[in-house]
C-alpha positions as CSV (number, residue, x, y, z in Angstrom):
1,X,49.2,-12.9,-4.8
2,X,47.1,-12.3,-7.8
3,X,46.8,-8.7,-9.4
4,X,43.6,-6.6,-8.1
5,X,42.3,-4.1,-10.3
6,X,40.6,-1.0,-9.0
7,X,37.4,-2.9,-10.2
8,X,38.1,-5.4,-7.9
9,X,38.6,-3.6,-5.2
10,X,35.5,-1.6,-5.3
11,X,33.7,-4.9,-5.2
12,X,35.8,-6.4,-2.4
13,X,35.3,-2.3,0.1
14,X,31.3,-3.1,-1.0
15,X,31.3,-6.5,0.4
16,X,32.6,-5.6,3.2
17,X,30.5,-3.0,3.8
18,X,27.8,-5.3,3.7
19,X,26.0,-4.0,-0.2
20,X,24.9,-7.7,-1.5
21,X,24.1,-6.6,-5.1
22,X,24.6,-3.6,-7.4
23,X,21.6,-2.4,-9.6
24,X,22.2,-1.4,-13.6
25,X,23.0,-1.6,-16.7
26,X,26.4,-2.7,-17.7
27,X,28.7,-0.6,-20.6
28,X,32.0,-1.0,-21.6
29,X,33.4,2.1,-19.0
30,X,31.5,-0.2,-16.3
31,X,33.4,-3.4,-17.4
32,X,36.3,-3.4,-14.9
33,X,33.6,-3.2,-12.6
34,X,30.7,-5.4,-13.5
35,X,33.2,-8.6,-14.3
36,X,35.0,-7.8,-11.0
37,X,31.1,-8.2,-8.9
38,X,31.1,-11.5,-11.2
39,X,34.2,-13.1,-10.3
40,X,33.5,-11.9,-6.4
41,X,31.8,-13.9,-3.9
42,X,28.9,-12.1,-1.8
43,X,27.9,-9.7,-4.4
44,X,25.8,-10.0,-7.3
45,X,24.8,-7.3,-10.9
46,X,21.0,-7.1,-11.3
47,X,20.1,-6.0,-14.5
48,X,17.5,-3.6,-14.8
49,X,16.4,-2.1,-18.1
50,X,16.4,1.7,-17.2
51,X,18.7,3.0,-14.7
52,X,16.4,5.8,-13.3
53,X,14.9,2.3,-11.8
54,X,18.4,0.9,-10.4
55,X,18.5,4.2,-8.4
56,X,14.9,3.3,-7.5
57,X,15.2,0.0,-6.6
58,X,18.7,0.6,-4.4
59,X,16.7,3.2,-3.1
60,X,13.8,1.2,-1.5
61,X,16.1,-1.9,-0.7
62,X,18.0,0.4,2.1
63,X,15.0,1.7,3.0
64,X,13.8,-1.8,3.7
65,X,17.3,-3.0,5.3
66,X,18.8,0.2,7.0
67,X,22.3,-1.0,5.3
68,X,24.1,0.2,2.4
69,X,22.8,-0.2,-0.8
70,X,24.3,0.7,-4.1
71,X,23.8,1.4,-8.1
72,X,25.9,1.7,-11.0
73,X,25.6,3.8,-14.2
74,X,28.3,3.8,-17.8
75,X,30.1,6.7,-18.6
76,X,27.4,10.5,-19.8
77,X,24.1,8.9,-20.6
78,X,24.1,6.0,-18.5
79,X,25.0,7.6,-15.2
80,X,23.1,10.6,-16.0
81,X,19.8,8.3,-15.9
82,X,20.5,7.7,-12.0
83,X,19.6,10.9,-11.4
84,X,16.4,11.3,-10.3
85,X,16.7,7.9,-8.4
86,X,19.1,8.9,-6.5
87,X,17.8,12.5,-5.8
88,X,14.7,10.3,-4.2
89,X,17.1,8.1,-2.2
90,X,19.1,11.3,-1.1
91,X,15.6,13.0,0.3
92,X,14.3,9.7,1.7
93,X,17.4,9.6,4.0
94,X,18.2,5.9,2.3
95,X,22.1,4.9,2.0
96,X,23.0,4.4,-0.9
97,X,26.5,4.4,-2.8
98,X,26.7,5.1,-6.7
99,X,29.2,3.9,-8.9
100,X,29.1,6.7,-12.0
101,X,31.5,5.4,-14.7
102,X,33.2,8.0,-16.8
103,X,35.3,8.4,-19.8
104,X,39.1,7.4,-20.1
105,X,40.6,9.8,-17.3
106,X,43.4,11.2,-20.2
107,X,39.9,12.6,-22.6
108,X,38.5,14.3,-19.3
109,X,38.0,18.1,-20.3
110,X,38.3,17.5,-24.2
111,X,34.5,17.4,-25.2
112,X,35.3,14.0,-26.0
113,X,32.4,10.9,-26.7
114,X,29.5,10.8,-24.1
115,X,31.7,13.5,-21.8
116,X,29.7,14.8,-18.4
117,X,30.9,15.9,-15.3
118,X,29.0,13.5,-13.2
119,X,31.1,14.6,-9.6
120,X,29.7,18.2,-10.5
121,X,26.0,16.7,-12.0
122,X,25.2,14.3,-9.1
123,X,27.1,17.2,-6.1
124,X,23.3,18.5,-5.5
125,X,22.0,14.9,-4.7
126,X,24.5,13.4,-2.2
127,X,26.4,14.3,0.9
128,X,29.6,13.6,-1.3
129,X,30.4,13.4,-5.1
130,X,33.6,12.7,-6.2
131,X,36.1,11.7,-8.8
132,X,38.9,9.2,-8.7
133,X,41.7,9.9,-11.2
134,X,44.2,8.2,-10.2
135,X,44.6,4.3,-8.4
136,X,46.3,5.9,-5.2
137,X,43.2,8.2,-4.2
138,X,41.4,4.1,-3.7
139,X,40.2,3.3,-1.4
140,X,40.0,6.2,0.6
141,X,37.6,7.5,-1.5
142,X,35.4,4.7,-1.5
143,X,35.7,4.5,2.0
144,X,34.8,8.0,2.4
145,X,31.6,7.5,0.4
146,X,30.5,4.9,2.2
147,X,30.8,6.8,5.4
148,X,28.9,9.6,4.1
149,X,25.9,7.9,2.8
150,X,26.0,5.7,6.1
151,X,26.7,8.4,8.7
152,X,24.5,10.6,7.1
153,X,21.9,8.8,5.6
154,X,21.7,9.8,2.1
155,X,23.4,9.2,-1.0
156,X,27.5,9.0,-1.7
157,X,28.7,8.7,-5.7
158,X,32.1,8.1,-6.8
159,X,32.7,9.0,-10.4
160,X,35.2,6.1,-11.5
161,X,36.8,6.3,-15.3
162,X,36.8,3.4,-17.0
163,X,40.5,3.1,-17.8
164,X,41.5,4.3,-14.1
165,X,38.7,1.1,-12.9
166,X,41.3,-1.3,-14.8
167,X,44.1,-0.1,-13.6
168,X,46.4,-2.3,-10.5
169,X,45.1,-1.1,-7.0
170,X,47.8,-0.5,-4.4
171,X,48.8,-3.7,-2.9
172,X,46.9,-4.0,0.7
173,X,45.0,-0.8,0.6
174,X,41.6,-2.6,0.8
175,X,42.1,-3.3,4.4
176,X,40.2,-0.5,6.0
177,X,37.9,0.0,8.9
178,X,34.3,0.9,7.9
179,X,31.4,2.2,9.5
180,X,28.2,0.8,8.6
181,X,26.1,1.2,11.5
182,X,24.7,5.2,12.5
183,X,24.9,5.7,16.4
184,X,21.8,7.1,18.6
185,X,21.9,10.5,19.3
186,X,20.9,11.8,22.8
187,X,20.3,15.6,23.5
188,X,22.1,17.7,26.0
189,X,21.0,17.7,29.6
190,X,20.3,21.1,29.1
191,X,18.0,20.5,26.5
192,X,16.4,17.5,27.7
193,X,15.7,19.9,31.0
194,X,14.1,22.7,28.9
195,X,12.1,20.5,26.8
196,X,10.4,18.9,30.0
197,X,10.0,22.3,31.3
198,X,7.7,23.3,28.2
199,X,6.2,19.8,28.4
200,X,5.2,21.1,32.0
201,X,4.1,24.4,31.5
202,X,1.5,23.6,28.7
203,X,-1.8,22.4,29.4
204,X,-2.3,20.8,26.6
205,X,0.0,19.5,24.2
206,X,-0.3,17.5,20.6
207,X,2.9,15.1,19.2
208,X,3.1,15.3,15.5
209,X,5.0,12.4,14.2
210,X,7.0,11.5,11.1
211,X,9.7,8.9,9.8
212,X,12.0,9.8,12.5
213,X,9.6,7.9,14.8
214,X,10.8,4.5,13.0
215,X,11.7,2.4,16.4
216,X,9.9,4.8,19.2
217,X,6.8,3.5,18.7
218,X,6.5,2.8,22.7
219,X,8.2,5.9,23.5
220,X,5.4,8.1,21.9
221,X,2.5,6.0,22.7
222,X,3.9,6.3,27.3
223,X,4.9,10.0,26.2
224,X,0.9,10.6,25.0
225,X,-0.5,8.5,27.7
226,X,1.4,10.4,30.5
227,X,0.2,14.2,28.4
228,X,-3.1,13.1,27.6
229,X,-1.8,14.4,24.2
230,X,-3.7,13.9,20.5
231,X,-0.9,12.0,18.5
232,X,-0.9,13.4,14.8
233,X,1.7,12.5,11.9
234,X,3.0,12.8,8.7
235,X,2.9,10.6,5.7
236,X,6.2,8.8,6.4
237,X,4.8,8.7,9.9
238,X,1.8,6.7,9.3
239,X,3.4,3.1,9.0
240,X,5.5,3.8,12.7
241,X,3.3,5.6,14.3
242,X,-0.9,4.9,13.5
243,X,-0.9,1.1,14.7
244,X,-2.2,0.4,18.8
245,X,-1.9,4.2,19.1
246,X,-5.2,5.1,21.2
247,X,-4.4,9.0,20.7
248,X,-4.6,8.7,17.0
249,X,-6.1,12.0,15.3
250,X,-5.1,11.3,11.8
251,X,-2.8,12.5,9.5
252,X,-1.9,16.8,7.9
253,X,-1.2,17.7,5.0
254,X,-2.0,18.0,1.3
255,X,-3.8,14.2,2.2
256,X,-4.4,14.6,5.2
257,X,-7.5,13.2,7.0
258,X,-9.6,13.3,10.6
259,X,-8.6,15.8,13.6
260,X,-5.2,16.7,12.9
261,X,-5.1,19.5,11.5
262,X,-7.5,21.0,14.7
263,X,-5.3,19.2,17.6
264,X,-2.4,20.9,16.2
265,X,-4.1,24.0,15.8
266,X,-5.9,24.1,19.4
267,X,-2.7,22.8,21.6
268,X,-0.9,24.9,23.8
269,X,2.6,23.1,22.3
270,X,3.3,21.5,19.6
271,X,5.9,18.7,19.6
272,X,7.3,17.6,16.3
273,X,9.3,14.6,16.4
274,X,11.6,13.2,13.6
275,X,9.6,14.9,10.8
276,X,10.5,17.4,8.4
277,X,7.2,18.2,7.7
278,X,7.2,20.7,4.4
279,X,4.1,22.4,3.9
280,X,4.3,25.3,6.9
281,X,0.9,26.5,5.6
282,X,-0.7,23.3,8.0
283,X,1.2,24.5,10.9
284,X,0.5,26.8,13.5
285,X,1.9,30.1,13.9
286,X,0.0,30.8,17.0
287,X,1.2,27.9,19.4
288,X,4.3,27.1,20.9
289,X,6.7,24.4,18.9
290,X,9.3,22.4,20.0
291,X,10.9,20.2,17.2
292,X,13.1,17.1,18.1
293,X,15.4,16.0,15.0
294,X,18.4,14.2,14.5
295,X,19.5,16.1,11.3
296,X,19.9,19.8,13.0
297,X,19.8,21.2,9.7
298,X,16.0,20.3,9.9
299,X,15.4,22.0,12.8
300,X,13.4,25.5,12.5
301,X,13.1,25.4,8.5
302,X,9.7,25.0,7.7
303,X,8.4,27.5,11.1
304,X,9.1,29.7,13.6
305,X,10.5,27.1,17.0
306,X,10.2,28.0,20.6
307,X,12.6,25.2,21.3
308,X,15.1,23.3,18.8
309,X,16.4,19.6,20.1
310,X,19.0,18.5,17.8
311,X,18.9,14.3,18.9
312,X,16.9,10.8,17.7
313,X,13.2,10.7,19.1
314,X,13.6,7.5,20.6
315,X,16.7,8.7,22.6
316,X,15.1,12.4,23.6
317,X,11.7,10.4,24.5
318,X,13.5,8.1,26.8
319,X,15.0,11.1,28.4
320,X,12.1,13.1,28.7
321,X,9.8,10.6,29.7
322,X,10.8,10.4,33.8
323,X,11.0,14.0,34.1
324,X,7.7,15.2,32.7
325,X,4.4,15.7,35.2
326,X,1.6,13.3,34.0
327,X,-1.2,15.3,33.1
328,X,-4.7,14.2,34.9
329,X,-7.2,16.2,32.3
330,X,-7.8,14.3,29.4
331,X,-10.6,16.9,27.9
332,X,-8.5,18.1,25.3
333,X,-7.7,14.5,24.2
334,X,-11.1,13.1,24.3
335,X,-12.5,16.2,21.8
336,X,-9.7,15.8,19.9
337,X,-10.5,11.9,19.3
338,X,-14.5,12.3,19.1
339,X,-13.7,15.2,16.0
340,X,-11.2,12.4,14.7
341,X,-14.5,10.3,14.5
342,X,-16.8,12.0,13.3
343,X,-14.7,13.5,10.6
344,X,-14.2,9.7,9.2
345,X,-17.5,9.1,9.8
346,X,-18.5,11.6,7.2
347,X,-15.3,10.5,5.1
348,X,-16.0,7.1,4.7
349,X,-19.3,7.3,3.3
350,X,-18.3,9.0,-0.1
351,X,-16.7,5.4,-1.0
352,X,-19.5,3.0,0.6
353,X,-22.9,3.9,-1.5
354,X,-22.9,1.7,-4.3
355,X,-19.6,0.9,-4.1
356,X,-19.9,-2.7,-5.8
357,X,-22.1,-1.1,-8.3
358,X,-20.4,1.7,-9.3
359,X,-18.7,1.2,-12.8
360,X,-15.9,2.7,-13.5
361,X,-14.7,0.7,-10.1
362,X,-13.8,3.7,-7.3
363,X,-10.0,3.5,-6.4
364,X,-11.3,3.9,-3.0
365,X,-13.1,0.4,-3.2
366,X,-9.9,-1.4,-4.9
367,X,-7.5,0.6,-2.3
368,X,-9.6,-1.3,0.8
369,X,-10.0,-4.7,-0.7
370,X,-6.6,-4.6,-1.0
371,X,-5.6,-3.6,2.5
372,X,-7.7,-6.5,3.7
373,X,-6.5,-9.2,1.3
374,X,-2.8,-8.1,1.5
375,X,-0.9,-9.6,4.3
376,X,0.3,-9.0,7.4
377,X,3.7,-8.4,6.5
378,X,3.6,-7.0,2.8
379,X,5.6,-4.3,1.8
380,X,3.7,-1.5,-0.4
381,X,5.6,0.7,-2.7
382,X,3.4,4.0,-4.1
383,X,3.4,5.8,-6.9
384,X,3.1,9.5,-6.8
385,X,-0.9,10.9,-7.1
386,X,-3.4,9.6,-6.6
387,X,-1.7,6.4,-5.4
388,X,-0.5,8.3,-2.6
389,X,-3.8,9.4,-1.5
390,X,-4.9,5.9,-1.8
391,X,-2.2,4.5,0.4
392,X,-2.1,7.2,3.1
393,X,-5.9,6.7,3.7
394,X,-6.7,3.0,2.8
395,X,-3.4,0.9,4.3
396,X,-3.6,0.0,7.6
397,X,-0.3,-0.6,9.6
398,X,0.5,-3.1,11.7
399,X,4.4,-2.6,12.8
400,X,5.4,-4.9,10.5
401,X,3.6,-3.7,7.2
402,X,5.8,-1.5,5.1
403,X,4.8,1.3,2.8
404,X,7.3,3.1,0.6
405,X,7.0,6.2,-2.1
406,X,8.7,8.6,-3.2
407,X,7.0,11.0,-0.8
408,X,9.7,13.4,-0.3
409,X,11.1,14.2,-4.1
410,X,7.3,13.2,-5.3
411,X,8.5,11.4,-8.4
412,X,6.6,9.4,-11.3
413,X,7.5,5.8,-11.8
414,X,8.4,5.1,-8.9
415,X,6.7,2.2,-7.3
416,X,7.2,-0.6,-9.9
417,X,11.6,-0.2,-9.9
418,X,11.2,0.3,-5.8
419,X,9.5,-2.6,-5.7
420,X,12.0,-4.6,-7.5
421,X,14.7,-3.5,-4.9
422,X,11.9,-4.7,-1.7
423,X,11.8,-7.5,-3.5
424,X,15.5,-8.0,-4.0
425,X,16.1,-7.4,-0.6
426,X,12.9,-9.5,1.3
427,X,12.3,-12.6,-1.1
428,X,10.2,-14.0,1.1
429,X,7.7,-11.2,1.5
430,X,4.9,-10.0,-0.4
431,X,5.9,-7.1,-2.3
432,X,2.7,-5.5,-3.8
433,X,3.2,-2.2,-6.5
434,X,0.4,0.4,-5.8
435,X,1.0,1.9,-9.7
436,X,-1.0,4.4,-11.5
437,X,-1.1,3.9,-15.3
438,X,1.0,7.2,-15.7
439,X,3.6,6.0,-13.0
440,X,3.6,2.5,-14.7
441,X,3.6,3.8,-18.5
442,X,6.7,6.2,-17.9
443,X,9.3,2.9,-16.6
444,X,7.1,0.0,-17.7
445,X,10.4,-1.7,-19.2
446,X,11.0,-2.5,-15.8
447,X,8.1,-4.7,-15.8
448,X,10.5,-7.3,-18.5
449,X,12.9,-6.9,-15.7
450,X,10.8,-8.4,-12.6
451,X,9.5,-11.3,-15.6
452,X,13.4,-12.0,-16.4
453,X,14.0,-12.1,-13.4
454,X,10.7,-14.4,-12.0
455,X,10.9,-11.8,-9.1
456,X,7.1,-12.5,-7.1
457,X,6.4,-8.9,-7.4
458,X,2.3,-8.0,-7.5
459,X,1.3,-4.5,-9.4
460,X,-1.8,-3.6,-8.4
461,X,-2.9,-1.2,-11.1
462,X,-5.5,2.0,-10.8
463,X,-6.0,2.6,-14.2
464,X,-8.0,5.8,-15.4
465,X,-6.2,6.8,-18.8
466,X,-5.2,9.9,-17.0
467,X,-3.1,11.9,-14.4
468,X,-5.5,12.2,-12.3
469,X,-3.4,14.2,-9.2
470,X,-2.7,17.1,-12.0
471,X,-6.2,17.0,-13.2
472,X,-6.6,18.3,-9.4
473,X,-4.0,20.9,-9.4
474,X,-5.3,22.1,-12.4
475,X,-8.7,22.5,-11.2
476,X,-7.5,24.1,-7.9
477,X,-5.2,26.7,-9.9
478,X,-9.3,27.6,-11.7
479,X,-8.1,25.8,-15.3
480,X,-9.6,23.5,-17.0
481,X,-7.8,19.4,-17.1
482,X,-5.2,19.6,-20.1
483,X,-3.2,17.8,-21.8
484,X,-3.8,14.6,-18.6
485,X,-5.6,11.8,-20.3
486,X,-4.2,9.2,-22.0
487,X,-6.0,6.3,-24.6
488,X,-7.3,3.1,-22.9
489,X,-5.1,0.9,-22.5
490,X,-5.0,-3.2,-21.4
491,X,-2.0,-3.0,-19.2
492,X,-3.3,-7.1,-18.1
493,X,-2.8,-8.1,-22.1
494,X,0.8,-6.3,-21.9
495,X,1.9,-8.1,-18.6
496,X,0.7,-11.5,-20.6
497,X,2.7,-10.7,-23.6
498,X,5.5,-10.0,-21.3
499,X,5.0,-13.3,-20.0
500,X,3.8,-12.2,-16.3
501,X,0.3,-13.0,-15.5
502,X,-2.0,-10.3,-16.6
503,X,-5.9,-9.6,-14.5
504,X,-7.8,-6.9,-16.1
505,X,-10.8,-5.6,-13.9
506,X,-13.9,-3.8,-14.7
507,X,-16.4,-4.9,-12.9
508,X,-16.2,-4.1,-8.7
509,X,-17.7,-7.4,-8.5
510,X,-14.2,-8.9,-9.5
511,X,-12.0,-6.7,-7.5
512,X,-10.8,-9.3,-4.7
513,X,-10.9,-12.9,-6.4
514,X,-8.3,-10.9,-8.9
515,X,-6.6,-9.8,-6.0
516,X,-6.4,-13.2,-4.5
517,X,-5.4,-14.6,-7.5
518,X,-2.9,-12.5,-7.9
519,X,-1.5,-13.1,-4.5
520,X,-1.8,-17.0,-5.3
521,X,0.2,-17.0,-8.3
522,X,4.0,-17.6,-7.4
523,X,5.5,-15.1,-10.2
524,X,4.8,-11.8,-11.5
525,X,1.7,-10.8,-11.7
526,X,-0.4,-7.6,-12.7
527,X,-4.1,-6.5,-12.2
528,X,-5.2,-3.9,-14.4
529,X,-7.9,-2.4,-12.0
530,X,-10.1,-0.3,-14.8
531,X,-11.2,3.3,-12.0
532,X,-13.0,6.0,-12.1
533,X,-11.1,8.6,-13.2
534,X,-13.1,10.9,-11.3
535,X,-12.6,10.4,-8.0
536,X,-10.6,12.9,-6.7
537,X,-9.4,13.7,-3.1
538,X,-9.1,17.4,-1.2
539,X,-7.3,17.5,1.9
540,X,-9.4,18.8,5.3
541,X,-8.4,22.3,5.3
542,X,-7.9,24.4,2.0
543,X,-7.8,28.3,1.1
544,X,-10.3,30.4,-0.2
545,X,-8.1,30.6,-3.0
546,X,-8.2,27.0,-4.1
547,X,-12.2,27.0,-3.5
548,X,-12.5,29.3,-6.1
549,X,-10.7,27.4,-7.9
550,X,-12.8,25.0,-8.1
551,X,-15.6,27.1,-8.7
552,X,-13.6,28.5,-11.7
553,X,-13.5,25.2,-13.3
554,X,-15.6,24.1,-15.9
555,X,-15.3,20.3,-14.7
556,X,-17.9,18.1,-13.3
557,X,-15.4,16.0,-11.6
558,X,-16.6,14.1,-8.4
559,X,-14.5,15.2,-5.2
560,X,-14.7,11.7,-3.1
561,X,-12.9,10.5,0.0
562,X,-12.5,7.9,2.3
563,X,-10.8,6.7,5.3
564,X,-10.7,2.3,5.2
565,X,-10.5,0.5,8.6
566,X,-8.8,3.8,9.9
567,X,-12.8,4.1,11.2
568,X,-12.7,1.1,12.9
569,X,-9.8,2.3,15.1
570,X,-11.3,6.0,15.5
571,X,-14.7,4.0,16.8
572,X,-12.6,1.8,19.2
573,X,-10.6,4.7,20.5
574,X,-14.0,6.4,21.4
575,X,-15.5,3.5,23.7
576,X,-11.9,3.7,25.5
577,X,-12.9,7.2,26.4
578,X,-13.5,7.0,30.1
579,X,-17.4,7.6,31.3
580,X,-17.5,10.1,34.4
């Protein structure tokens, strides 16, 4: 039999445990590894150009999959650029395994060339961190990591040296049992009873939803039905949860829109399910709060609970479901759903005067088109701002429509290297890149890598020469915009030179035969979208504080909003309101 090298036995444990490509940048302390993943079948390197954007794009592939997905990094500098990809993985609850090459294992602890101590850097973001030092710790470890990041949904990172990756792996050892699938989780009966018993005892009762929903849309949309119940969510709610949902009263939070915040506010119990929503300042202290989460760690953190079940939605739902009373009286529901309306009624006209007039374009306008010209199955990946606001208000989902951001660890750059790894991992989708110029300046290397690499990815572009979210948080902490605009730039001419194709827009007029042209074009392709960089968004409910901050500030800044087709279901839900 011929000699296997550590190298190639980390490539072999990945295979099997189903990773089909590794994201990086290769460096001599990778080498036993990168030339083992080109001499093994099922695998493949792709190249990116920073490795911050390998984290990414491993990041959003699992996210897309729900398997194991994994990055690599050389030895100090080059593993130490993973980092804030794989922090975002980590609190997106996306598997991912990292392979962080180190120095030669006999130089550990001597200051020597490019020395870190990545099992100690990355400990903070990832269920396990560890370093191998010696061949006969492999593959335990490995398989360790893998169960980690799998079993608990996060990331695992295995610090490898170089000379230890070239090294002979004991003979047979790669034969191990690995779990790549995570099991449902069902609550006690105890807890299943005391949960219906709450249910019971309220008489009226809002679901707020989040990304633990993925999977149980049917089980919240029978759950509301039988409770009459308003059904709110989160951002990483939206895409599982707002689609057929006649109970819809929008979305909380820093961008949150409609009757939310009120249903929440006005119920008698609040159920959370699968959401580990962070800003307690939009929850109620005054109602009664059971939480459902499959992480139990979750469970209390952000507010005070009446009841804690530590289980997956979908399974608690099913269980709850036969036991709970329906509830007749739909009159909480029904004033819940007409406030939903006629809070988007108001919402949506800041973006309709004059839209296809109005130069610079509104984001708003270009945020629309593009949910209608997009298709039915696109994935969107986000950029943190303004992009975000964009996206939470304008998308519509569908159940198969996927929308992706870094909307837990709120990180710039984001959406152009995740939407290499949706890419990657759905070629035959439409991936589309929601960028702002700051998110797409700060990693715009990457946009040589989707060129290199012909990958079909669309970047749709909301260029206003600043950062236009901290121009907000500026204004709300009562200071003047600083230091938040940058020159004008043609981002279109770039992409050209590049050799993508390259759409710049400044005229509304223009907005969707760029966008379909875009969508045409069977390659890379980028439309430089010129917007107003004052439009701004507030969310529905904010302190007296952050008024006079406002007030404070000298800007003249327009504050717009906007809600999309969301209307369109708010009006629908209203005439399925039943007449007396």
């Amino acid at each position: 039999m011929a000699r296997q090298s550590i190298g190639d036995q980390v490539a072999v444990i990945l295979v099997r445990a189903g990773v089909e490509r590794v994201y990086g940048i290769v460096g001599d302390s990778l080498n036993p590894v990168t030339d083992a993943i080109r001499r093994t079948p099922g695998i493949d390197w792709v190249q990116v150009r920073h490795e911050e954007a390998g984290a990414f794009a491993a990041g959003a592939e699992a996210q897309i999959t729900g398997r194991l997905a994994a990055c690599a990094g050389s030895a100090g500098p080059g593993n130490l650029h993973l980092i804030n990809g794989l922090y975002d993985a980590h609190r997106s609850m996306a598997p991912v395994v990292a392979i962080a090459a180190h120095i030669p294992g006999s130089e550990i602890g001597t200051g020597y060339f490019q020395e870190t101590h990545p099992d100690r850097l990355f400990a903070e973001c990832s269920h396990y961190s560890e370093l191998i030092s010696s061949p006969g710790q492999m593959p335990r470890v490995l398989q360790t990591a893998i169960q980690h990041a799998v079993g608990r949904s996060g990331v695992s990172v295995v610090c490898l040296p170089g000379d230890v990756a070239g090294m002979d792996a004991p003979a047979g050892a790669a034969q191990l049992s690995l779990v790549t699938h995570r099991p449902a989780i069902r609550p006690a009966d105890e807890k299943i009873a005391e949960l219906t018993r709450m249910i019971d005892d309220a008489g009226r009762v809002t679901l707020f939803c989040g990304s633990g929903t993925a999977g149980a849309h049917d089980e919240v949309m029978a759950l509301a039905e039988r409770l009459k119940a308003p059904v709110a969510h989160a951002l990483r709610g939206k895409e599982w949860i707002q689609y057929d949902n006649p109970f819809d009263v929008g979305m909380s939070g820093l961008l949150g829109y409609g009757a939310a915040y009120e249903a929440m506010h006005e119920a008698d119990v609040l159920l959370m399910l699968g959401t580990d929503f962070p800003y307690n300042k939009f929850l109620p202290d005054d109602v009664r709060i059971a939480q459902v989460d499959v992480r139990p760690e979750h469970l209390g953190r952000r507010c005070r609970l009446d009841l804690a079940v530590w289980g997956d939605a979908r399974e608690t739902l099913r269980a709850v479901l036969p036991l709970v009373r329906e509830k007749p009286d739909r009159r909480f529901l029904d004033r819940m759903l007409k406030r939903h309306a006629e809070a988007l009624e108001g919402a949506v006209a800041a973006y309709t005067r004059g839209v296809e007039r109005h130069v610079p374009i509104h984001p708003e306008y270009v945020a629309s088109v593009l949910d209608e010209e997009a298709a039915d199955d696109a994935v969107f990946t986000v950029d943190t701002g303004m992009c975000n606001v964009w996206a939470a208000r304008y998308l519509s989902p569908n159940g198969r429509r996927r929308v992706i951001g870094s909307f837990s660890h709120g990180s710039m750059a984001n959406a152009l290297p995740q939407a290499i790894g949706a890419q990657r991992a759905a070629p035959g989708r439409q991936v589309v890149a929601m960028s702002g110029d700051g998110g797409l300046s700060m990693l715009m290397g990457e946009l040589l890598t989707v060129v290199g690499q012909s990958l079909p990815v669309k970047i749709v572009l909301f260029d206003n020469s600043s950062l236009a979210m901290v121009d907000l948080e500026m204004m709300v902490a009562g200071v003047p915009p600083y230091g938040t605009s940058y020159p004008a730039t043609d981002y279109a001419a770039i992409a050209r030179a590049a050799g993508g194709h390259g759409l710049r827009v400044e005229d509304p007029r223009d907005v969707r035969e760029a966008l379909r042209e875009a969508f045409r074009h069977d390659g890379p392709a980028l439309v430089d979208v010129v917007t107003d960089p004052a439009a701004l968004s507030i969310p529905p409910h904010i302190t007296g504080e952050q008024l006079t901050g406002f007030a404070l500030s000298a800007s003249k800044m327009v504050i717009n909003g906007g809600v999309g087709r969301m209307l369109q279901l708010a009006r629908s839900n209203l005439r399925n309101i039943p007449r007396p």
